[in-house]
C-alpha positions, 0 to 999 in steps of 0.5 A: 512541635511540628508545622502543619503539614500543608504548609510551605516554607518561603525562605528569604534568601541573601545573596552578596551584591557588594564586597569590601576590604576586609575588617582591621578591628572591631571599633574601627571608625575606617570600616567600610560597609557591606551591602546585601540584597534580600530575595525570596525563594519557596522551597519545599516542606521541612527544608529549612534547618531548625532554629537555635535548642531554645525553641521547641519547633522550626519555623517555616520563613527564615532568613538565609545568607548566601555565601562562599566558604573554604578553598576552593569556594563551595557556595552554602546558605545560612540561616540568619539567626540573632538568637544563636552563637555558634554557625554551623553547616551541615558537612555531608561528606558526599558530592551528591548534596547540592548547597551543603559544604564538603570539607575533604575537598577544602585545603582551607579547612581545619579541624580543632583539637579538643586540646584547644581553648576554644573545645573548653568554651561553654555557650548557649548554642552548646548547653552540653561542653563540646568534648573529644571524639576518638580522633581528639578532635573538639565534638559538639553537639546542639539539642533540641526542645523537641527531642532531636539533636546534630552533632559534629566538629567544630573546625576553622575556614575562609569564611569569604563575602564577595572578595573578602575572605575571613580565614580562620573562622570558627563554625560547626562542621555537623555530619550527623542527626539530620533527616534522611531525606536526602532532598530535603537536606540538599536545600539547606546547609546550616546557621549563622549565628549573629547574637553576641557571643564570642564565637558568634558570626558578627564577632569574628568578622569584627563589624561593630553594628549591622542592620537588615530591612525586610520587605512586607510586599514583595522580594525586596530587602537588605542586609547590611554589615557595618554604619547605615548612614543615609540621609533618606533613612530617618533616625533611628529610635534606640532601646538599650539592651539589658545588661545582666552580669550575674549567670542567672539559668533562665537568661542568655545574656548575649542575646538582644534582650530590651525592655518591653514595657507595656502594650497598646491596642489603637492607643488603650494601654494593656492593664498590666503590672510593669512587673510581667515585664521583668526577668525574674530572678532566675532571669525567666521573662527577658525580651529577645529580638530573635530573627530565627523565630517567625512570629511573636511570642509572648508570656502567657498572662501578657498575651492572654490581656493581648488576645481578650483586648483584640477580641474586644476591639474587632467585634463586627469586624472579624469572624472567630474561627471558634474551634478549641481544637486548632491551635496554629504552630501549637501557640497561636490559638486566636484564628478567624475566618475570612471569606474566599471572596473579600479580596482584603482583610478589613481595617484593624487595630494596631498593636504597638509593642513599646519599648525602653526609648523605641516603639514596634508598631504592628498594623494590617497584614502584619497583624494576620496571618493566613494558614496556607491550604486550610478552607472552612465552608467558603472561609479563608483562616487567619491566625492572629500573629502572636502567640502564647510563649506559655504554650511552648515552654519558653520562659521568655518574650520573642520578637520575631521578624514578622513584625520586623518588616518594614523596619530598619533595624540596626543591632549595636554591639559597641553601644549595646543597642537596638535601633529601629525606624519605620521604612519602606524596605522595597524602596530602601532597597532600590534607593541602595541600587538592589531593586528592579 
């Protein structure tokens, strides 16, 4: 399913501020920390790398990571995905490809043997076991909802952040299935994958936590890789992840699946069985903290109480679209029209997303989401920004990272967690030195 074509992507692109010295292990109470700056930059249609197979559409705003890989340094930028394992890049094999790695002028770069334990490993970035190319290298390839795939080898590099180099990495070097648009494929060069997965990007580099922090006003924010410990960050709310030992079909068990336990709007609690909220046993309905995904996808008989009770509690304020026929990004069918000349939107109910021992309070702009080009009469339309997982074929709850802005949010793996704390992430920025 494709986006609306009026519609450009805005990626927040990463680039590295500080560097340190490099990991020694995992749990390491000596590990430094690392701080990036988060900037916005608008590229043109299309131009952002699809999300992980789990999904059946790409979304126009993600997280990208600027850095340099192999030898010498070829800068590439990644999509920050905490929904996938394995990185990739795209690897054209030409110098006519601005941001996109080119392994044959790397002496860093390694190809992997599909005699190698690693060409074995099954994971949820791979559904198909990566297998051998006439060459006996280790082949991958990563399928898509919608039809499409890429596929390449896998290989090991000097992953390097700021003055740290991390040799040895393991990635997808893809070199096929991309679009022919030569423009579109020179803006943007792969994913990093951040869940935690053994081949994930988080693992390798050995840092036990990070956190990012996205702005919702401006180009401001954070990415950071180790402890956030500041005394003007209140303390965090932590939900614990769910654990799940069994290999049930429909559950990724290391993605960041918490506990949503119910929904309110302005304080009246969603009449909801606490049973819709629990995978079931095929491990269908898990709740997923994904920043490759843009928006919030819940289960369909979730969001249809979500959708009826918002309706309800914005009579006289908003104006329905009324139009069966659009449905947003094919999943988010609750849009309304707001007058050209209101300079902002009225004052809303929030939506509170309550988790195991933490809360997600949505409010404001962050609850609506105005199409990009698209005029009815002398109406603006905004689409409410949670939609119908049921209507994409997705078994799961996703919290994307619209709802994440303003809040600090740390994802644990050493004490498999995910804390969250409402902040400013502009003034976090320029309290960290990154901001104007």
């Amino acid at each position: 399913m494709a986006f609306l074509q009026s519609l450009a992507p805005l990626l927040l692109l990463l680039t590295l501020f500080l560097a340190i010295n490099q990991p020694q292990h995992f749990v390491s109470a000596t590990l430094e920390t690392l701080v990036l700056p988060l900037k916005t930059q608008t590229l043109p249609h299309d131009s952002a790398p699809k999300p992980s197979d789990k999904l059946s559409f790409h979304h126009n705003i993600t997280l990208t990571v600027s850095l340099a890989v192999g030898s010498p340094p070829q800068t590439v930028t990644m999509v920050l995905d905490t929904g996938s394992e394995l990185s990739w890049l795209r690897c054209k094999k030409t110098p006519n490809f601005n941001s996109v790695f080119n392994p044959l002028i790397s002496s860093s770069y390694s190809r992997i043997p599909c005699s190698s334990p690693v060409c074995k490993t099954r994971t949820r970035t791979l559904p198909v076991p990566a297998s051998c190319d006439p060459s006996k290298l280790c082949h991958a390839i990563i399928s898509y909802a919608d039809g499409t795939s890429i596929e390449g080898n896998l290989a090991s590099e000097i992953f390097k952040i700021g003055n740290s180099p991390r040799p040895g990495t393991i990635f997808g070097c893809m070199d096929s299935g991309f679009s022919s648009n030569s423009e579109e494929d020179s803006k943007s060069t792969g994913l990093m994958g951040l869940n935690r997965g053994s081949l994930s990007f988080i693992t390798q580099m050995g840092f036990p936590k990070f956190s990012y922090c996205i702005s919702g006003s401006d180009s401001s924010g954070v990415l950071l890789f180790g402890e956030a410990s500041f005394t003007w960050l209140q303390p965090l709310n932590y939900t614990p992840l769910v654990q799940i030992t069994d290999p049930l079909p429909y559950f990724d068990r290391v993605a960041y699946t918490v506990q949503l336990e119910g929904i309110k709007v302005s304080g009246k609690i969603l009449a909801l069985p606490k049973s819709v909220f629990v995978p079931d046993h095929t491990g269908a309905g898990q709740t997923m903290v994904d920043s490759g995904t843009q928006f919030t996808f819940l289960l369909g008989p979730v969001y249809t109480s979500l959708k009826n009770e918002f309706i309800q509690q914005t009579k006289g304020i908003l104006t329905l679209l009324d139009d069966p026929n659009f449905v947003f990004q094919g999943a988010m069918d609750l849009c309304y029209r707001v007058p050209l000349t209101r300079p902002s939107l009225p004052q809303l109910p929030t939506v509170s997303l309550m988790f195991r021992g933490a809360e997600m309070v949505v409010s404001g702009e962050r609850l609506m989401y105005r199409v990009p080009g698209m005029v009815r009469g002398g109406d603006s339309v905004y689409c409410f920004t949670f939609g119908n997982s049921d209507l994409l074929g997705i078994e799961a709850f996703l919290i994307g990272h619209h709802h994440q802005q303003n809040l600090w949010m740390e994802f644990d793996l050493v004490k498999s967690r995910v804390g969250l704390a409402e902040v400013r992430c502009d003034l976090a920025s320029q309290r960290l030195g990154l901001g104007p």
